[in-house]
N, C-alpha and C positions, 0 to 999 in steps of 0.2 A: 560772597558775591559771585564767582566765577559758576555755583551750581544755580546761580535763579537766572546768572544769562544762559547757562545752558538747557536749562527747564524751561525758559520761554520760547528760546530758540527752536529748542526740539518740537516744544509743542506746536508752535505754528506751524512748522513742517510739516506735521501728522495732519492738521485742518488745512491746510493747501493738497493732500495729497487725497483724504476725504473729497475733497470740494469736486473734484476733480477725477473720476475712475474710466473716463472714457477716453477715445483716440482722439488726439488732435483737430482730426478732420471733421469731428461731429458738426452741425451747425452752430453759431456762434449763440452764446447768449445775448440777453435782453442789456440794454446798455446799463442798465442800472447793475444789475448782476457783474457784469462785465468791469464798470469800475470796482467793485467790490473785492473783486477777485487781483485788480490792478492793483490794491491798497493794501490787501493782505501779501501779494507779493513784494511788493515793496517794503511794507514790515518787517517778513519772514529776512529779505536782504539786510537788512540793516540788522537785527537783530544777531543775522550770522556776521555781520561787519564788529557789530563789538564783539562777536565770540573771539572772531578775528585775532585781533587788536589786543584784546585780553591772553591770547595764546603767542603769538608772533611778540610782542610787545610794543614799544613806542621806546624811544632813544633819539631826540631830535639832531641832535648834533653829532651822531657818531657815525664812524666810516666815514662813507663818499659824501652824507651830509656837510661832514666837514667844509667840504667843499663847495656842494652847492648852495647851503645858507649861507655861509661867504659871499658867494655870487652874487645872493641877494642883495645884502647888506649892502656889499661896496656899490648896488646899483640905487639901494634905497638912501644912499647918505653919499654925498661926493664927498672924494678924497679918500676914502678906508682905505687902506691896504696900498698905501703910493710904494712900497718899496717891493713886499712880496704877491702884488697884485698880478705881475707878470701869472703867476702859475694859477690866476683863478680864470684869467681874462678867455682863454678857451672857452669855458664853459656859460660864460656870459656871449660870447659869441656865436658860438654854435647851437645853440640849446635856446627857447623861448621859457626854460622853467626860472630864470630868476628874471626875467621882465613880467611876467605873468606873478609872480610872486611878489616884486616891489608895487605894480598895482594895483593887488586888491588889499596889500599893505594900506596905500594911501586911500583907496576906498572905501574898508570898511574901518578906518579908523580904532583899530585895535593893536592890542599889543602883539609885537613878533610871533611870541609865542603859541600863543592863542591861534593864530592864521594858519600855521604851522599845522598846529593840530587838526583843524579845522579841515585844513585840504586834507592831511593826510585820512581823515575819515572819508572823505568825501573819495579820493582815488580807491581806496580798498572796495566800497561800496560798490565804484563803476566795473572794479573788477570782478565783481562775485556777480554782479549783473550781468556781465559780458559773458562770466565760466555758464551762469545759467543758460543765457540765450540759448550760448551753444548747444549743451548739455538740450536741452527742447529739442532740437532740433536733430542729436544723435537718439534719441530716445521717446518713445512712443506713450514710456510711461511717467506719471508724474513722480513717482519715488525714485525712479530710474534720475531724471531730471538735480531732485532735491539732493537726493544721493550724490552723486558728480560734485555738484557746490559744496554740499554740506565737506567734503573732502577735503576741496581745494581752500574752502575757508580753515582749516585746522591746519592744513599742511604749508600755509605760507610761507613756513621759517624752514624749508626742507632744503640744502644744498642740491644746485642742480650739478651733479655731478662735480671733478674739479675745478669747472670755470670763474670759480669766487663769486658766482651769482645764488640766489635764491631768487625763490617764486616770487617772492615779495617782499622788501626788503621790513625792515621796522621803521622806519623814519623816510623824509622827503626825497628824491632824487629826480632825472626825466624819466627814468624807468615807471616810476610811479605813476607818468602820464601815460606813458608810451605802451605798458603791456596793457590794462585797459582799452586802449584805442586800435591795438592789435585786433584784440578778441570781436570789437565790433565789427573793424573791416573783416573778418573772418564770417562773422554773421550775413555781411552783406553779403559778401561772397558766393555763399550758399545760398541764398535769394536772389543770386543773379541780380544784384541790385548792383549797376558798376561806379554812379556817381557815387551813392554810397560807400562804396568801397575805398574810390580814389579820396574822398575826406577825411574816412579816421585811417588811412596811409599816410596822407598830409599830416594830419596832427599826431600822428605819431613819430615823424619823421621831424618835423621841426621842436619837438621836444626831446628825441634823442633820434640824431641821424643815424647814427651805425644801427640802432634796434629799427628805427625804422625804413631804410634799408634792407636788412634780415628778413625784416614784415613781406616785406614785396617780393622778396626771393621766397621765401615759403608761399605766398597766395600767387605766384606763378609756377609755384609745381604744386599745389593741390590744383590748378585750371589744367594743367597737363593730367593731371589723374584721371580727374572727371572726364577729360578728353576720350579716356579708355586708348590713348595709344602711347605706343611703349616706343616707338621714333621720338615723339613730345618729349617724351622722358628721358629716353636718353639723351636727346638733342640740347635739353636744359642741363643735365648733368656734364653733358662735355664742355659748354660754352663755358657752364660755372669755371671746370679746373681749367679753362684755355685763358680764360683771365683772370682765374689764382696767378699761373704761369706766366703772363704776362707781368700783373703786378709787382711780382718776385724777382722777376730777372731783369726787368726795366731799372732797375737799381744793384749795382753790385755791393761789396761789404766795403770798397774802399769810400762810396759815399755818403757812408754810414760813420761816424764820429765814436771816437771809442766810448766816449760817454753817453752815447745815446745804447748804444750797445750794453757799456754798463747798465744802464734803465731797464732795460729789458730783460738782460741775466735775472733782474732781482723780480722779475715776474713769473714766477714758475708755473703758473698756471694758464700760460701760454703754451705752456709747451708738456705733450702728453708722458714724452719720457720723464717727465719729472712729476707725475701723477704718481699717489698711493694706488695700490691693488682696486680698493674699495672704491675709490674715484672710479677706477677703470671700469669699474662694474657697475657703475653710476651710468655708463654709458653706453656699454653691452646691453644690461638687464631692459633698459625700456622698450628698446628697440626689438628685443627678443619676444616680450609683453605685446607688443602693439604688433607685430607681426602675425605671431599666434591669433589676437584676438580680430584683425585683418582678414584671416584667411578661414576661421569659422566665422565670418560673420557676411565671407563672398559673397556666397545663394541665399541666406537668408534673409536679409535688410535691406527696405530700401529706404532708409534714411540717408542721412549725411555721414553719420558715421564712417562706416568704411572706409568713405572717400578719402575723408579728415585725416582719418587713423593711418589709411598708405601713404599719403603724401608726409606724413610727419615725419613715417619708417623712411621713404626716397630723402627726403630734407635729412635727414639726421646722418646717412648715409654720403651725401655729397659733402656734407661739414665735415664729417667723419676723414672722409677720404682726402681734402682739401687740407687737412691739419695734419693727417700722417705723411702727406705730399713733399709743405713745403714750411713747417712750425718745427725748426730742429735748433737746438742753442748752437749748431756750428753751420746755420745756413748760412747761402752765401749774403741772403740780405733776411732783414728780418721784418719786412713791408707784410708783408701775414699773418707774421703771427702778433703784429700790432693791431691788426684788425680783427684780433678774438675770431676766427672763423664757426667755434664751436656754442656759440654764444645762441646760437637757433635752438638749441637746446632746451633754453626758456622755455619758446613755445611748445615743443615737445614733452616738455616735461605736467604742460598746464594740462594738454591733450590726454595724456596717461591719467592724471589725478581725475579727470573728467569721467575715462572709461571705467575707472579704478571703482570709483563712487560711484556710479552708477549702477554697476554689475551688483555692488555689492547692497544699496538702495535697491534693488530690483529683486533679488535672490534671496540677500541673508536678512535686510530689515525689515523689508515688507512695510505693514500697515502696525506693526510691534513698537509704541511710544518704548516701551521698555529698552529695545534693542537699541533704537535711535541715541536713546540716555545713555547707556552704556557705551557705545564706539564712540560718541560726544564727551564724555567726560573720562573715558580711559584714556584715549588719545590727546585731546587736548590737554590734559594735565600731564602725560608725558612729555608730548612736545614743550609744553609753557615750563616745564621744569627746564629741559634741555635747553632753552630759550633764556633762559635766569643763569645758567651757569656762564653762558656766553655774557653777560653781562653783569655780573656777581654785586661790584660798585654801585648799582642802580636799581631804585624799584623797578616792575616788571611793566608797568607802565608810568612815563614822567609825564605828569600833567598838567601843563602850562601853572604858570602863579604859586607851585607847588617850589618850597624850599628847599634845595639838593642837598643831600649830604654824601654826597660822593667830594672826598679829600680833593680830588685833581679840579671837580667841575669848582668848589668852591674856591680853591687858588685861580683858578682862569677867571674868577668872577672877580676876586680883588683885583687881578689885572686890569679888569676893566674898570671898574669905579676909582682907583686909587693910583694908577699909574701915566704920563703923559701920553696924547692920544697918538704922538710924534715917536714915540719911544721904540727901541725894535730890538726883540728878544730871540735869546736862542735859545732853544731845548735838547736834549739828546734827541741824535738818528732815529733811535730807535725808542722814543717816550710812550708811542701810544702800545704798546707791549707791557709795558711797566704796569704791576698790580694794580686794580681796582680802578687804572684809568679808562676801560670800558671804549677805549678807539677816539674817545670824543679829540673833537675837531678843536685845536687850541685857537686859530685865526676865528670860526666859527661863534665859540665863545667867548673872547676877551676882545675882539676886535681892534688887535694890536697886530702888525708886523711881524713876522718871523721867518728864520732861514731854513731855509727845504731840509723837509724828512725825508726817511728813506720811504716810511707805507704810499702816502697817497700823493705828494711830490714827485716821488720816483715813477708811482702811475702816470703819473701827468708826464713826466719826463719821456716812459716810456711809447707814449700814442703823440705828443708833439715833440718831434726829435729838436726843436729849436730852441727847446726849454735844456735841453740835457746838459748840456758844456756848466751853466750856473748852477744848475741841481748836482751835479758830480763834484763841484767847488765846494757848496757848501752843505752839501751830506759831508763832507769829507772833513770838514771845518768842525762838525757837533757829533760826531762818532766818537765813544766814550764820554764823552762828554760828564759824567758821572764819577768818572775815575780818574780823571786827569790833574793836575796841579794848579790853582789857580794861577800861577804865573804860565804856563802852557794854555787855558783858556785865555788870557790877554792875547797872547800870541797869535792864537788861530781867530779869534772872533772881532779883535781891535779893525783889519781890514773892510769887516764890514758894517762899520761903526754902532755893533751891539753896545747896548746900555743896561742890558737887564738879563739874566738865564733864570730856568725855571731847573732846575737840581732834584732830586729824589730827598728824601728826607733823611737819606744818610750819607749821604755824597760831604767829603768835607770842605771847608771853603771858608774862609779869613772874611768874606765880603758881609756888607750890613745885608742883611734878609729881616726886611721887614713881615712876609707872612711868615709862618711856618705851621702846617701841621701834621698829624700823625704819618703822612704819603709823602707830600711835596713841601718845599721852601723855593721862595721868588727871592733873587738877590740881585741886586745893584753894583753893577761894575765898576772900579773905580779905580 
């Protein structure tokens, strides 16, 4: 399967790039022509959308999914989540991705899953639409153009450096919405189209505020580039650190709760001194890339390019500088580096894949299906490997209606068909680490109650400090959890009226467990 989506893929790419050997600027074709070429473009996208998908993978519930089909759920069903709903309710509030999600729930009358997938095709798609636009727009040529995408569709699963983000995730989040809606306002941008602009900043900002935020601080220093003046430039760069600074110091560490501070020590990727070497260079090398290729490409081009590509290098720069400033584990407050500063990186990173592909769509592939085949199917089957280990437990893509046999996803499933809907369980701190659990989301999937983790609990804890004091309770409550005595679990977990823990499968423990298998046992408190 994976060589006849990459042998359609490719080939449409080589007949779009056929179709097409001239600038831009020629006169347009005949309409008919013109949708034709509309249809084969839209083909060619989608066809790299399930390259995509097939390389990156699909994991609906795992990671920050966790969270946000939680969000769904509890919005699609009243009452879910009455005890640990506190730590989803953010994301329901802030974010339009799970009210947008419970109603096309109830519109198109299909099962969760299914919807799930559904969108999530449907965002990657907008994405590789968007990398296109752009990519047109820095490049004069069509293989230049295809090139760029063809990239950034392989490279979706690429860490952006240490920020715990990638291009694009495998499963739902607002990001899903929000880097899409990026890449348009960027388009508009360079068209000097501003309503346009100010809409997918809207929509990307009511599907995730902080990226979309980020959004607007990036397309107000590429209008400072374009500007050609370097007062612009540095006038945005000071105001940025004058209200880092502000931010920071507007709050000291004594109004900081030791437990919200706890939340955040366990974020290390807030903070660069606790970056590997290879992160760091995650964050040097782009910027080194896009400068170079910035500065041969001054006198030469008068596309978009350039422009794009400096403004990424100044954005990347001012994050850079704003996060060595005031992101250190012994600030005096830690109001910064809750707000991810380095997180612009995203789009820097999509910028790079764009030039990356193209150059190499331009120079090494040409009009060679051959070549196309080969950087398609070398690359992607690396990556898609690299993609499999990160999730070992799971096919490489989970396909709605499709029966799991990942140990952990089918113990969360008897939770939910076999357990009360009232019932509220504890897990170890540290469960989605645990073999072959694959990060999935236990609220997500069992639709049961549970007492905060330390992964994406403590993230929550971390970015709404008013969650923390309960989330330091009870991380502290299911740490070890595994190892402990069952009369020392009475102890720690009776306060919060647990009826049920979900145990490893060698953890030992006197209590009835009605599941068990080869991973996990669910046991009953008593």
């Amino acid at each position: 399967m994976p060589s006849v989506t990459v042998q359609a893929a490719s080939t449409l790419e080589i007949k779009e790039i056929a179709v097409a050997t001239q600038s831009h600027d020629e006169v347009s074709p005949p309409p008919l022509r013109s949708l034709s070429r509309g249809v084969q473009r839209a083909g060619t996208i989608l066809a790299l959308t399930l390259l995509a998908i097939l390389v990156d993978g699909y994991h609906p519930y795992s990671e920050d999914a966790g969270i946000y089909v939680a969000s769904l759920k509890q919005l699609a069903s009243a009452g879910m989540y009455p005890v640990s709903g506190a730590f989803i309710a953010p994301y329901v509030r802030l974010s339009l991705f799970s009210h947008f999600g419970a109603w096309l729930l109830r519109m198109l009358h299909l099962p969760l899953e299914a919807v799930l997938f559904q969108i999530h095709i449907a965002t990657v798609f907008l994405l590789l639409y968007g990398s296109y636009e752009i990519a047109r727009r820095c490049f004069r040529s069509h293989r230049a153009a295809w090139g760029g995408t063809l990239l950034v569709a392989l490279c979706l699963c690429v860490p952006v450096a240490g920020t715990s983000l990638s291009i694009a995730d495998p499963y739902l989040t607002g990001r899903s919405f929000s880097t899409p809606f990026t890449l348009f306002a960027i388009c508009a941008a360079l068209d000097k189209s501003i309503w346009r602009m100010c809409l997918f900043l809207l929509l990307a900002a009511i599907f995730h505020p902080l990226m979309g935020a980020y959004a607007i601080g990036f397309l107000l220093v590429l209008w400072t580039v374009e500007s050609r003046s370097w007062l612009r430039i540095g006038a945005v760069a000071a105001v940025s650190l004058l209200a880092a600074a502000f931010v920071q110091f507007s709050r000291d560490s004594d109004s900081e709760s030791p437990a919200h501070l706890a939340a955040v020590a366990t974020r290390t990727y807030f903070f660069l001194s606790e970056w590997r070497w290879y992160e760091l260079l995650g964050i040097v090398a782009p910027l080194a890339l896009l400068s170079s290729y910035a500065l041969w490409q001054k006198n030469r081009s008068q596309s978009a390019g350039p422009a794009l590509v400096t403004a990424s290098v100044v954005m990347g720069l001012i994050s850079l500088s704003i996060s060595v400033a005031f992101c250190h584990p012994q600030a005096i407050s830690q109001s910064i580096a809750a707000l991810q500063p380095l997180r612009p990186f995203l789009f820097i990173y999509l910028v790079l894949f764009l030039v990356l592909g193209g150059l190499v769509g331009e120079f090494l592939l040409q009009s060679s299906v051959w070549r196309w085949l080969a950087l398609t199917i070398v690359l992607g089957a690396s990556l898609g490997y690299v993609q499999h280990t990160v999730y070992p437990g799971s096919p490489q893509v989970e396909l709605p209606g499709v029966a799991t046999h990942n140990p952990w996803h089918q113990a969360f499933n008897w939770v939910r068909s076999s357990t009360p809907r009232d019932a509220i369980f504890a897990l170890d701190a540290n469960y989605i680490d645990a073999p072959a659990e694959d990060s999935l989301g236990f609220r997500a999937v069992a639709e049961r109650d549970s007492l905060a983790d330390r992964s994406k609990d403590g993230g929550a804890a971390a970015v709404f400090p008013q969650l923390a004091d309960r989330w330091l309770t009870e991380q502290t409550a299911t740490t070890n959890l595994n190892l402990i005595t069952d009369a020392e679990r009475l102890r720690r977990l009776s306060p919060f009226h647990v009826s049920w823990i979900v145990l490893n499968h060698d953890a030992r423990t006197s209590f009835l467990c009605p599941f068990t298998n080869e991973a996990v046992k669910v046991c009953q408190l008593r």
